[in-house]
Residue frames relative to the residue before (quaternion, step in Angstrom):
aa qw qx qy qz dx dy dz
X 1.0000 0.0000 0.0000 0.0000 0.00 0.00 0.00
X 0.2703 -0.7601 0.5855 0.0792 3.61 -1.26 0.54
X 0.5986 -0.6106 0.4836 0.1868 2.90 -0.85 1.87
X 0.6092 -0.5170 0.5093 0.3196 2.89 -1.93 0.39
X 0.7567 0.3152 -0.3483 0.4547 3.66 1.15 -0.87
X 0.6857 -0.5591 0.1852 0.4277 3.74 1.18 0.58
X 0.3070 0.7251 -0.4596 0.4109 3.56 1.47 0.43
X 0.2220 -0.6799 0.6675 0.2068 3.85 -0.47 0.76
X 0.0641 -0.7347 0.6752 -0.0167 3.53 -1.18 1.07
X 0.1770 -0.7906 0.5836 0.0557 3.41 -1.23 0.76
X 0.4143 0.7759 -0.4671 -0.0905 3.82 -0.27 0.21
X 0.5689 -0.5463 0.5528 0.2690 3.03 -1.86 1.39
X 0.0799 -0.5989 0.7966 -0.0173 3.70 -1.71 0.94
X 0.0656 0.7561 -0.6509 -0.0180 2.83 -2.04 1.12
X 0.6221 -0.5339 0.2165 0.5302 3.52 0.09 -0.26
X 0.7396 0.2994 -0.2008 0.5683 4.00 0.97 -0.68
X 0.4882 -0.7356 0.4348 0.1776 3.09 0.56 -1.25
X 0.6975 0.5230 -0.1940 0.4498 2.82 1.33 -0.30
X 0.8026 0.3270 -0.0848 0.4917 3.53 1.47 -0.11
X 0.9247 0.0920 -0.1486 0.3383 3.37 0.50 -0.56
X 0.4505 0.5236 -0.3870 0.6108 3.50 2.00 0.12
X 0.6320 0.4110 -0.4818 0.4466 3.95 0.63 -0.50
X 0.6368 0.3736 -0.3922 0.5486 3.87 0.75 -0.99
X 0.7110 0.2388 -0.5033 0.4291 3.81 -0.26 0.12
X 0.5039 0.5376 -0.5313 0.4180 3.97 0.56 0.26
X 0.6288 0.5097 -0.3301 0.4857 3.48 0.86 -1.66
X 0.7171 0.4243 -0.3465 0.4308 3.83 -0.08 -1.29
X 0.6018 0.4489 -0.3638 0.5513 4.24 0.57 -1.14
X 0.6246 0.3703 -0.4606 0.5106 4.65 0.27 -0.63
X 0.5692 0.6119 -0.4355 0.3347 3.90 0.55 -1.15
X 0.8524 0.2222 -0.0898 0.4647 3.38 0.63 -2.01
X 0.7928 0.2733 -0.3523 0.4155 3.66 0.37 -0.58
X 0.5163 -0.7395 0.3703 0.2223 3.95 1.02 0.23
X 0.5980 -0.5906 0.3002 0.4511 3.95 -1.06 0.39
X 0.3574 0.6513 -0.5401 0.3955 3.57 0.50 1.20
X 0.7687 0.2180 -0.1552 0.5810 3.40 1.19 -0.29
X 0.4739 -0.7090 0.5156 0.0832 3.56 -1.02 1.04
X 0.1401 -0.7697 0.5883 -0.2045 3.21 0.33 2.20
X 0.2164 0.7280 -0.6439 0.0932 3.50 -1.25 1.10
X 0.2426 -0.8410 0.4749 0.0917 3.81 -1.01 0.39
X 0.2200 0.7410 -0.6334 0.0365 3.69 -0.20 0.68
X 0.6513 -0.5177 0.5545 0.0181 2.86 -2.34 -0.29
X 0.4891 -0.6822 0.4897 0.2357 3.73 -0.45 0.74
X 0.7553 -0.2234 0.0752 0.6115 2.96 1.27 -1.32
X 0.1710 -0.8277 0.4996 -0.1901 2.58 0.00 2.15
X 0.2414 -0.6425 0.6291 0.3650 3.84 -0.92 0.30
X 0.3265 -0.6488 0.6116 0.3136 4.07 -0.68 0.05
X 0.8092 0.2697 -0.2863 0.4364 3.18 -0.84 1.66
X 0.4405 0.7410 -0.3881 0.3259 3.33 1.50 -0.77
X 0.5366 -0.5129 0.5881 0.3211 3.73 -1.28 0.87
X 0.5470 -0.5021 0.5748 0.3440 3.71 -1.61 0.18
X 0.5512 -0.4673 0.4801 0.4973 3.22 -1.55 -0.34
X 0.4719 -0.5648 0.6077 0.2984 3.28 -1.43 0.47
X 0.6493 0.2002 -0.4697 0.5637 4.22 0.20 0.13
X 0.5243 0.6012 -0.4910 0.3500 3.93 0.58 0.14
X 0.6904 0.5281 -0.1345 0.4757 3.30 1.58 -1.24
X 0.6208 0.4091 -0.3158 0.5895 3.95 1.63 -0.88
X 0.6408 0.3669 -0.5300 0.4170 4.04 0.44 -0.49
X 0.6822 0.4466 -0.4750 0.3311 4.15 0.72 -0.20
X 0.7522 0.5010 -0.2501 0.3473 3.11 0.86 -0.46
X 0.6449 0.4170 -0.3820 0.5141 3.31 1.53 0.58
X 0.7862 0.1919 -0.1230 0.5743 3.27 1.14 -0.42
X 0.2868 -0.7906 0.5321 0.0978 3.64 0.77 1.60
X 0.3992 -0.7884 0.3760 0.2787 3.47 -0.77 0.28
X 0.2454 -0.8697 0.4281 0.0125 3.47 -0.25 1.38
X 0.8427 -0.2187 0.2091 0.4453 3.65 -1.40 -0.29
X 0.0535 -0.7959 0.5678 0.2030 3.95 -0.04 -0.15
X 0.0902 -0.7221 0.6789 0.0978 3.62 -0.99 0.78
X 0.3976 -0.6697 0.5528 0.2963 3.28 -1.49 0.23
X 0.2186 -0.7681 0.5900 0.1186 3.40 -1.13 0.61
X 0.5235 -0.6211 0.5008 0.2990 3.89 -1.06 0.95
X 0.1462 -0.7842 0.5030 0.3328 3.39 -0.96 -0.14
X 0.7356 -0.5012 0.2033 0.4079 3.30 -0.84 0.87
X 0.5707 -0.6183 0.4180 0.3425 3.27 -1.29 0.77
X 0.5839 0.6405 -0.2087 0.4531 3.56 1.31 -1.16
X 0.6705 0.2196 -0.2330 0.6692 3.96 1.05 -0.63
X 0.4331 0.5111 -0.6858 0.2844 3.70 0.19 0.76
X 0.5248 -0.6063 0.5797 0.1445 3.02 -2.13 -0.32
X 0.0939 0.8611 -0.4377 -0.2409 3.03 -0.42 0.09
C-alpha cells in the first residue's frame, strides 16, 4: 500500500506475533530492502512480548537470502 506521503508500506499480520508475520517481515527487509516500509503485528498480540524461540533458531540457521522461483514439473502438472 502507498502512504499518503508516498512511502509504499507493507504489513505482515498474524495472530500472536511472535512467529510468522516477524519471519515474513525479516525475509520481505532481506529481499525488497529499506525502500519499503516493512512492519509485523498481531491480532492478538501481547505488546512487547519476546518472539518464539523456534521462530528465532529457523532464522538463525537459515538467514534469509535471495529467493528464486522454481517451475513445477511438467509430470506433476494438471491438466
Amino acid at each position: 500500500m502507498q502512504r499518503a506521503d508516498g512511502v509504499t508500506s507493507v504489513l505482515f499480520v498474524c495472530r500472536g506475533n511472535t512467529c510468522r508475520s516477524p519471519m515474513a517481515a525479516a525475509l520481505a527487509r532481506k529481499v525488497l530492502g529499506s525502500e519499503i516500509e516493512i512492519q509485523s503485528a498481531g491480532i492478538e498480540a501481547c505488546d512487547g512480548a519476546p518472539a518464539a524461540q523456534n521462530a528465532v533458531a529457523v532464522m538463525a540457521e537459515r538467514p534469509p537470502g535471495p529467493q528464486r522461483t522454481s517451475p513445477i514439473a511438467r509430470s506433476k502438472r494438471r491438466t
